[in-house]
BASE-90405 format. One record per residue (C-alpha): residue in three letters; x, z, y. Coordinates in steps of 0.1 Angstrom, whole numbers, padded with zeros to 4 digits, always signed. Each point is the difference from the previous one (the first is absolute). Layout:
<nodes>
alaXZY...
</nodes>
This chain:
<nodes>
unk+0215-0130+0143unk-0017+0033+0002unk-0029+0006-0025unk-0026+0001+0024unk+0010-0033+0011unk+0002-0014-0036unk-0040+0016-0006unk-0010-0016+0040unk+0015-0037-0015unk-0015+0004-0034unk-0029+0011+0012unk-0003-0032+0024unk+0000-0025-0031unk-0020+0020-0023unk-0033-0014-0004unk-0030+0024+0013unk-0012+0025-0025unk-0037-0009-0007unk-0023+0033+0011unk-0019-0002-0032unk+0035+0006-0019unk+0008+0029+0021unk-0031+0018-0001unk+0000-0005-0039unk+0032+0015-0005unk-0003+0029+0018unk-0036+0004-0013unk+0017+0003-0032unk+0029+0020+0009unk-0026+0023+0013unk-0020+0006-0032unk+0031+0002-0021unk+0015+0024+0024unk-0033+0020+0001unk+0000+0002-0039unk+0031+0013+0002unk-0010+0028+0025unk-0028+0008-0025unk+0025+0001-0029unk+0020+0031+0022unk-0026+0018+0016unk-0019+0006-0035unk+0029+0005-0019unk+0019+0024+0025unk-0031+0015+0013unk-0026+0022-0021unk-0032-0013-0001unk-0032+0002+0023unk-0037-0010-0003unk-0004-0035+0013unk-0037+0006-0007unk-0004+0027+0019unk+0023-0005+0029unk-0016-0039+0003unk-0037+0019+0014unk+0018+0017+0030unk+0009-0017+0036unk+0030+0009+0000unk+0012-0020-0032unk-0013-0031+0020unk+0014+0012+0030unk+0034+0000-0012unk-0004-0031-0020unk-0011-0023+0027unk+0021+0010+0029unk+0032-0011-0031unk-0020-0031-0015unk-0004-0009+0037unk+0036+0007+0012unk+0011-0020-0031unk-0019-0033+0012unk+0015+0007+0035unk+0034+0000-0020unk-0007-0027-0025unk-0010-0025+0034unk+0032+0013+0017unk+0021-0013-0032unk-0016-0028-0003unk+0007-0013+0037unk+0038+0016+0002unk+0006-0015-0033unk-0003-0036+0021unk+0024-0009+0032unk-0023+0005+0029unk-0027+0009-0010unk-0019+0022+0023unk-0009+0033-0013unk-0025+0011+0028unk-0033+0003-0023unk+0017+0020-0028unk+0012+0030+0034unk-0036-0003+0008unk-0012+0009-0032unk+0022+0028-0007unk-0006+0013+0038unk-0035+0001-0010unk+0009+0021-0031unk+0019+0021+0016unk-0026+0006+0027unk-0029+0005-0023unk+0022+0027-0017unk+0007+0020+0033unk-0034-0004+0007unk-0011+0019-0034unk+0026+0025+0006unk-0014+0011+0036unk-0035-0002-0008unk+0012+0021-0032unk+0018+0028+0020unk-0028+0001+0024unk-0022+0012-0024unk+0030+0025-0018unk+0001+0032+0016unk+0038+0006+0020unk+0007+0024-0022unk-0002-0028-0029unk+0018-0028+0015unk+0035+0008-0015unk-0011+0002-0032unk-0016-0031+0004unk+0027-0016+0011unk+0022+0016-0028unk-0022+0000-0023unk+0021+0011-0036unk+0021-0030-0002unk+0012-0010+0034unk+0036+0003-0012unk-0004-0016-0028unk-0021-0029+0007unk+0019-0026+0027unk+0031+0003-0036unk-0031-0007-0025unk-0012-0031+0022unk+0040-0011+0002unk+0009-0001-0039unk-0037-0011-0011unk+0007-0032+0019unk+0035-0010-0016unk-0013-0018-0025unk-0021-0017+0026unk+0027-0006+0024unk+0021-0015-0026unk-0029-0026-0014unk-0009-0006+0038unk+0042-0011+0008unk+0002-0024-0027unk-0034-0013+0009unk+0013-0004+0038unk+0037-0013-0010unk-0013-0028-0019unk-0011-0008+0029unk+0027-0007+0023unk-0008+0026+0030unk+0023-0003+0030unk-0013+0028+0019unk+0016+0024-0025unk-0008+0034+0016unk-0031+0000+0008unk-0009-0021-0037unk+0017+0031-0011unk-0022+0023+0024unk-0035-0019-0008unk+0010+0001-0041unk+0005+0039+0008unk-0030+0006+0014unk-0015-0020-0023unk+0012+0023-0026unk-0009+0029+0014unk-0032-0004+0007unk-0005-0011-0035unk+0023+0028-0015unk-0025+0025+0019unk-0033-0018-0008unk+0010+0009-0040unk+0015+0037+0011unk-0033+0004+0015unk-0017-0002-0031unk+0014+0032-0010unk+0006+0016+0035unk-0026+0029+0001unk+0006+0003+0042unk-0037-0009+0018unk+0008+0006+0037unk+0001-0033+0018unk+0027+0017+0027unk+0023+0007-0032unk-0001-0043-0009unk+0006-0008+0032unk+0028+0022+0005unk+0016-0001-0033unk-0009-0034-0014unk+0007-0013+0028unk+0033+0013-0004unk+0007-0011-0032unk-0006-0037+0006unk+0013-0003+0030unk+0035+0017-0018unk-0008-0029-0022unk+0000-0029+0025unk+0035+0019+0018unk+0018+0000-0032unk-0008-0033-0005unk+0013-0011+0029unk+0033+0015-0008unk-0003-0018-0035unk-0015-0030+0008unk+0036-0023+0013unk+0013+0010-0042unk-0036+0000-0017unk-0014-0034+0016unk+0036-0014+0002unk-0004-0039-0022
</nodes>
């Protein structure tokens, strides 16, 4: 019997996992995840005024377009986590993210001279921000797995894609805290980036990582 066979017949006489439970564990495997991102970018990082950085646009910019990717991730986990479950709200929300972001970007480039718009877009970290966003969310990702293996997924790749983005965009919302960039073009190119590196990889991970 091949292995996906042996997970479709389990799967059949397992009893359904209660939403409550679901959402509970991955609520959890979120906040222990994020701490974790915390404990690395503070340690690895040198240090920046929260204080300070909390009074400008930008900080809240960056923050909400990740806090709100994250809950776009955390439903997406929560429905591939279950056999059938339909995942349509969760693409709507992150579509909306992802629109509001574009959105800022243009309206942020049409008031940039042409002569700005690369550095904009570059800003001083473009290079090194999508790698930031990847290793901040490994401890995420790895609280997030063992939140979704306990619960039994069947749809292994894309548990293992929603968990991804799900660390990602968390992984990214604690990077921001220290990222200095302010251009919205810059977060929706290289943010964007990032998390969405994060949901592909765990797509490749997620028939080993979610494997019960």
């Amino acid at each position: 019997m091949k292995t996906d066979d042996l997970i479709a017949l389990m799967a059949a006489n397992a009893d359904p996992v209660a939403p409550g439970v679901a959402r509970r564990r991955l609520l959890i495997g979120s906040l222990v995840g994020a701490l974790g991102a915390c404990v690395l970018v503070f340690t690895l990082l040198p240090p920046r005024g929260l204080a300070h950085a909390a009074q400008t646009g930008p900080f809240w910019m960056k923050l909400g377009y990740c806090v709100w990717l994250a809950i776009g991730g955390w439903l997406l986990a929560d429905r591939a986590a279950r056999p059938g479950a339909p995942t349509r709200t969760a693409t709507w929300v992150l579509g909306a993210g992802i629109a509001a972001i574009a959105s800022l970007a243009v309206i942020d480039l049409a008031f940039t001279p042409l002569s700005g718009w690369h550095a904009a877009w570059m800003g001083s970290s473009a290079l090194f921000c999508p790698f930031a966003i990847l290793i901040t969310a490994v401890p995420v990702f790895v609280a997030v797995a063992v939140a979704i293996r306990g619960l039994a997924p069947t749809r292994l790749r894309v548990a293992g894609a929603a968990a991804g983005l799900l660390a990602g965009a968390v992984g990214a919302a604690v990077y921001g805290l220290w990222c200095r960039e302010t251009a919205a073009v810059f977060v929706a190119s290289w943010y964007t980036l990032g998390i969405a590196a994060c949901a592909g990889l765990g797509a490749l991970l997620g028939p080993r990582a979610l494997r019960w």
